[in-house]
N, C-alpha and C positions, 0 to 999 in steps of 0.2 A: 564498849570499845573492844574491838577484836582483840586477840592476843598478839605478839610480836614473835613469829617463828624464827628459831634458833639450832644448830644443831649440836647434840652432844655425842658424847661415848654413853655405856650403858652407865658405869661407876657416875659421872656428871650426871646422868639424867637421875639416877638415886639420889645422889645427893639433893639435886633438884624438889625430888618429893619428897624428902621429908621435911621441907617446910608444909607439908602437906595433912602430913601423917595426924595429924589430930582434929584437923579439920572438915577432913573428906570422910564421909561414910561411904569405903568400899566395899563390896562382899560379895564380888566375881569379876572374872574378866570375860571378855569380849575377842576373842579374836578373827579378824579379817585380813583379806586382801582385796589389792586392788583394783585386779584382771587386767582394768587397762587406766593408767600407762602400765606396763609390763615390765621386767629387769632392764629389757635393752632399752624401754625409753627413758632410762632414769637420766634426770641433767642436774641432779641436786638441789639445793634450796626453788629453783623455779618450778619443780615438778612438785614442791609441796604445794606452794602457790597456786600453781593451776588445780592441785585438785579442792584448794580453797574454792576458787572461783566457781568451779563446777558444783560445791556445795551452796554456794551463795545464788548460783544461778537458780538453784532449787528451791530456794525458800529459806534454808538456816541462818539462821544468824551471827555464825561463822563455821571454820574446819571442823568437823565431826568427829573424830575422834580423839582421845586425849595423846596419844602417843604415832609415829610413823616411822617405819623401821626402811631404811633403804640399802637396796643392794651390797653397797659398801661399809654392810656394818656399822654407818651412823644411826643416830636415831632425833627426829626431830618431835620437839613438841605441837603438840596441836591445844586444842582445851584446855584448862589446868584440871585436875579432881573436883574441883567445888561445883564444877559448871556442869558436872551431872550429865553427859552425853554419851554415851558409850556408841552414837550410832547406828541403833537399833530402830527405826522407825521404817525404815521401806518394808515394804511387804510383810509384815509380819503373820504369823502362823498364827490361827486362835490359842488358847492357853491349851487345852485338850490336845494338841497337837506337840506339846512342849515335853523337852525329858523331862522323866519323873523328877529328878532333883529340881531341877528350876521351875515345876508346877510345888513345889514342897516349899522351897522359899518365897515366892511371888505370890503365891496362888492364882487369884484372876485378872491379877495388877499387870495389866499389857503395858503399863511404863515402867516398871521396877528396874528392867536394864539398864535404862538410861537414868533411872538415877543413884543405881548402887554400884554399875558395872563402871570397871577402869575398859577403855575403848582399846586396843590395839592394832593396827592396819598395816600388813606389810606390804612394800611394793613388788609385784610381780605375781605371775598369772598360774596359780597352781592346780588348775585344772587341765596345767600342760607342764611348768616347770619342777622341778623334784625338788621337793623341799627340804628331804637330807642333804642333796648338795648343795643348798642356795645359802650365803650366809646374812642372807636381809634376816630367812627363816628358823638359822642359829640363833642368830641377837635377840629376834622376838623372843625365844622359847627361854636367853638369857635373862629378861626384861619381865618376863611374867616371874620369875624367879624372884626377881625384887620384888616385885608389885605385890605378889602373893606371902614372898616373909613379913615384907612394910605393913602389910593390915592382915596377917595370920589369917587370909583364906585357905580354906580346902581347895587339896587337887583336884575335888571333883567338882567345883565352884567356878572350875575354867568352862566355859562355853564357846562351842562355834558361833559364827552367825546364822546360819544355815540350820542351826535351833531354834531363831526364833523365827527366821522370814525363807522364803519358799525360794533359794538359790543358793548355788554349792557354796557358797563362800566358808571359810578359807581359801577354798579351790579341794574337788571330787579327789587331789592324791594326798589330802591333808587328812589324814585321820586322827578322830579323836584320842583313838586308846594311843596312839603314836606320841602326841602331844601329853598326855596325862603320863605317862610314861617316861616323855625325859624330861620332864616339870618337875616328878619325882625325885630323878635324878640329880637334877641341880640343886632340889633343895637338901636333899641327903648330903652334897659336897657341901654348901654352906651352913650346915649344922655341924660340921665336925672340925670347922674351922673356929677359932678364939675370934669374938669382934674385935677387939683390936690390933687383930694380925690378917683382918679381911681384906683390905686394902692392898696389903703387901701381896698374899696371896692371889690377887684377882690379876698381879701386875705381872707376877712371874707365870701365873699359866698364860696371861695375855702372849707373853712373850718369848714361848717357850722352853723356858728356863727347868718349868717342875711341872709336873703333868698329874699326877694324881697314879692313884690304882683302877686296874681295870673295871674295878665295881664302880667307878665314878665318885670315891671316897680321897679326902688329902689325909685322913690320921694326923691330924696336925699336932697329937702327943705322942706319936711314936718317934722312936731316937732314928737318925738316918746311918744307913750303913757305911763302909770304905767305900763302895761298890757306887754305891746310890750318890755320895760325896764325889767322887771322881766325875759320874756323867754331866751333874749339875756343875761344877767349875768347868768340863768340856763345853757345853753348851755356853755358859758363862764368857770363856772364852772367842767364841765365834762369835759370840752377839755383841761383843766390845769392839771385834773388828771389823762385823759390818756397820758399826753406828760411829768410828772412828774414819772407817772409810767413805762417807758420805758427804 
């Protein structure tokens, strides 16, 4: 039975997997895109569907990978974790061809992606669109953030596709060290945050109420200053009167 596509926020789709989290052996991620459609063909929920269909056309037995990130910061499921697809089977590379880390864990096991990788695929074509401005390619880089604290993968456990199979995917201006990098970063912010003040947290940067420090840290046991109190009820302020004016 296929699965029933939905879309969530990143926070929904967490929650989501941790009915997961005990069940799933993950221990890397997968990241792609999906050249075409591209940002501008996004139409929402249909444009997941069609790239169902295009997978079913192919032979799978459903959507390919377990997550789809679209232009507007949604994120739809595909897969669940158990169903072991990270969408690694086109073209792939022999093992000899594979980074050292991923020849270190797999060794000569050409399916290991697929059945340990979490699948990622964002929409749009990054072998032309810039992926620091694009926010399908924020959310992703959000989203490997959970997936990666959810089953305590290493940063260097995130993989391109284009690791394992003979085609730029993410897209030639996705760099690895770029991604490992602000993967870092996010999970540096959610380690310095209390779990039970993560929620609240994830709602006020969503919303821009509290931003963090330049190193990408919230100190969330440092005391706040007069200074820092005033901007936060400024902003506090205008977000009550655009959401009162609506």
């Amino acid at each position: 039975m296929m699965v029933t596509v939905r879309r969530y926020t990143v926070e929904e789709f967490g929650d989501m997997l941790e009915g997961y989290r005990e069940a799933a052996d993950i221990r890397a991620t997968v990241l792609h895109h999906t050249y075409s459609p591209c940002a501008r063909d996004y139409k929402g929920l249909e444009t997941i569907e069609a790239i169902r269909r295009y997978h079913l056309q192919r032979g799978w037995t459903d959507i390919g990978c377990h997550a789809y990130v679209a232009p507007d910061g949604c994120v739809y499921n595909g897969r669940p974790p158990t169903a072991r697809n990270a969408a690694c089977h086109y073209g792939e590379r022999p093992p000899e061809e594979w980074p050292e880390e991923l020849r270190r864990l797999a060794g000569e096991d050409r399916g290991w992606a697929n059945r340990h990788g979490f699948g990622i695929e964002v929409i749009g074509n990054f072998d032309d669109e810039d992926p620091v401005a694009s926010r399908a390619m924020q959310t992703a880089l959000d989203l490997l953030a959970v997936v990666h604290t959810m089953w305590r993968i290493p940063v260097s456990h995130c993989f391109m596709h284009r690791d394992l199979a003979r085609k730029s995917c993410p897209g030639r201006r996705v760099r690895k060290e770029w991604v490992h990098r602000e993967l870092e970063r996010r999970l540096a912010m959610q380690q310095d945050v209390a779990e039970w003040a993560r929620e609240a947290v994830a709602w006020v940067r969503k919303e821009g109420l509290m931003s963090g420090y330049p190193d990408g840290s919230f100190r969330g046991g440092e005391p706040v200053s007069r200074q820092e109190l005033a901007v936060i009820l400024f902003r506090l302020a205008r977000w009550l009167q655009k959401s009162t004016a609506k």
